[in-house]
C-alpha positions as CSV (number, residue, x, y, z in Angstrom):
1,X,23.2,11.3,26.7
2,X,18.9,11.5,26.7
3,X,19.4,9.7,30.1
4,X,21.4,12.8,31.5
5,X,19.0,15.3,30.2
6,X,16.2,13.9,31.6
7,X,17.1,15.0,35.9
8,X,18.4,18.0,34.4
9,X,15.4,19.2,32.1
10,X,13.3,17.7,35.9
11,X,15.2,20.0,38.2
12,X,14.5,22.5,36.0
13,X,10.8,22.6,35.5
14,X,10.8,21.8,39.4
15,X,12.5,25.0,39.8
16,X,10.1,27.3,37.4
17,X,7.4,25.7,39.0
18,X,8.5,26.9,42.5
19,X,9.2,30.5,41.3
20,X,5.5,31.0,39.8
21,X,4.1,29.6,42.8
22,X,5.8,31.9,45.3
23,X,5.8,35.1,42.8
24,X,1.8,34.0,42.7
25,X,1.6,33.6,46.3
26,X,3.3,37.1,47.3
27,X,1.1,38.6,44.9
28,X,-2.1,37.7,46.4
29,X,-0.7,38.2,49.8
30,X,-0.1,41.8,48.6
31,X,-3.6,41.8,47.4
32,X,-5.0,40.9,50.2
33,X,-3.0,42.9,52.5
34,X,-4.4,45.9,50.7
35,X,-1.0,46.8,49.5
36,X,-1.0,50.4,47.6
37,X,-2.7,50.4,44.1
38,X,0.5,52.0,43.1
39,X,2.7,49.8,43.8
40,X,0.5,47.1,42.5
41,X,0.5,48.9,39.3
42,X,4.5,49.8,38.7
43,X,4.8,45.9,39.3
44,X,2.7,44.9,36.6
45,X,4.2,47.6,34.9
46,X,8.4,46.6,35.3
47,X,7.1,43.1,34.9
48,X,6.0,44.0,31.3
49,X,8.7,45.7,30.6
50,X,11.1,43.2,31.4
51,X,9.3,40.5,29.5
52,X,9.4,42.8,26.8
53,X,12.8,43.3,26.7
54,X,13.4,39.7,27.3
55,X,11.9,39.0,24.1
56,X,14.0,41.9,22.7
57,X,17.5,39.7,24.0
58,X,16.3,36.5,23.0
59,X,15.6,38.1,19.3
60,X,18.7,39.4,18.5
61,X,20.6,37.1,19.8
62,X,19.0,34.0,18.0
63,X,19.5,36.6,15.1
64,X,23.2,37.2,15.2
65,X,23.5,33.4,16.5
66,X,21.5,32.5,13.1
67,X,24.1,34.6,11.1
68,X,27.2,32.8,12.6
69,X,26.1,29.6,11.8
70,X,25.5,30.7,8.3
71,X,29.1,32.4,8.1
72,X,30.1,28.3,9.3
73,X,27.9,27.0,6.5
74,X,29.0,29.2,3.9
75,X,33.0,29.0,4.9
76,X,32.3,24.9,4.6
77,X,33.4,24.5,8.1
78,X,32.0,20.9,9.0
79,X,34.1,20.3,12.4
80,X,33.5,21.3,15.8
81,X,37.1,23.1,16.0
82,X,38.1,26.2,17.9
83,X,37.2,28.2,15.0
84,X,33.7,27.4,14.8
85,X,33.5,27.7,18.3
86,X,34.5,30.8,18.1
87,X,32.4,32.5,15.4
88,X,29.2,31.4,17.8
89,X,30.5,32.9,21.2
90,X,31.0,36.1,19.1
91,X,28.0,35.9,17.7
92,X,26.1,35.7,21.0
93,X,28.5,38.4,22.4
94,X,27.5,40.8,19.8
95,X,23.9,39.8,20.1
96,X,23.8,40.8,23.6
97,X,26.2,44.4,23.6
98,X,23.5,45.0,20.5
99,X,20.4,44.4,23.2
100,X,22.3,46.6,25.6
101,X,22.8,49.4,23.7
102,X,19.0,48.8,22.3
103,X,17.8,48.8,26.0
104,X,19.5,51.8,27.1
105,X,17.7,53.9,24.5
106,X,14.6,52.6,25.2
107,X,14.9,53.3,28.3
């Protein structure tokens, strides 16, 4: 299994790496361009604001994912069954209608 992971967790990284470098890349080209200040601004601006609300996602949903394992735990399910299976996909369902809601009145 570690030997699978390994090209995956690669590709990956490759990927990330690529994205930074061409989000960095059009950046300064829109710096040096002399692209409007504004627009410079409301990027750094949305940018924050989705990283923000990232973290918001991420947050409840490790939350509510926490509380489904520990409805598992305390129901003394020990087997990966339908069930169990279950319990986490809702989890991570409610987790993410409960950022949506969130982000909609914060925005």
């Amino acid at each position: 299994m570690p030997e699978i992971l390994v090209p995956i967790t690669l590709f990956v990284c490759i990927v990330f790496a690529i994205k930074i470098v061409v989000e960095a890349r059009f950046r300064s080209k829109l710096l040096q361009t002399g692209g409007a200040e504004e627009l410079l601004r409301s990027m750094a601006r949305d940018e924050d604001i989705r990283r923000r609300h990232g973290a918001l996602r991420w947050g409840i949903v490790m939350v509510l994912l926490a509380a489904g394992f520990g409805i598992i735990e305390s129901a003394g399910w020990r087997d990966a069954n339908p069930g169990t299976v279950a319990v986490l996909l809702g989890a991570i369902g409610i987790g993410n209608l409960a950022y949506y809601f969130i982000s909609r009145k914060l925005d």
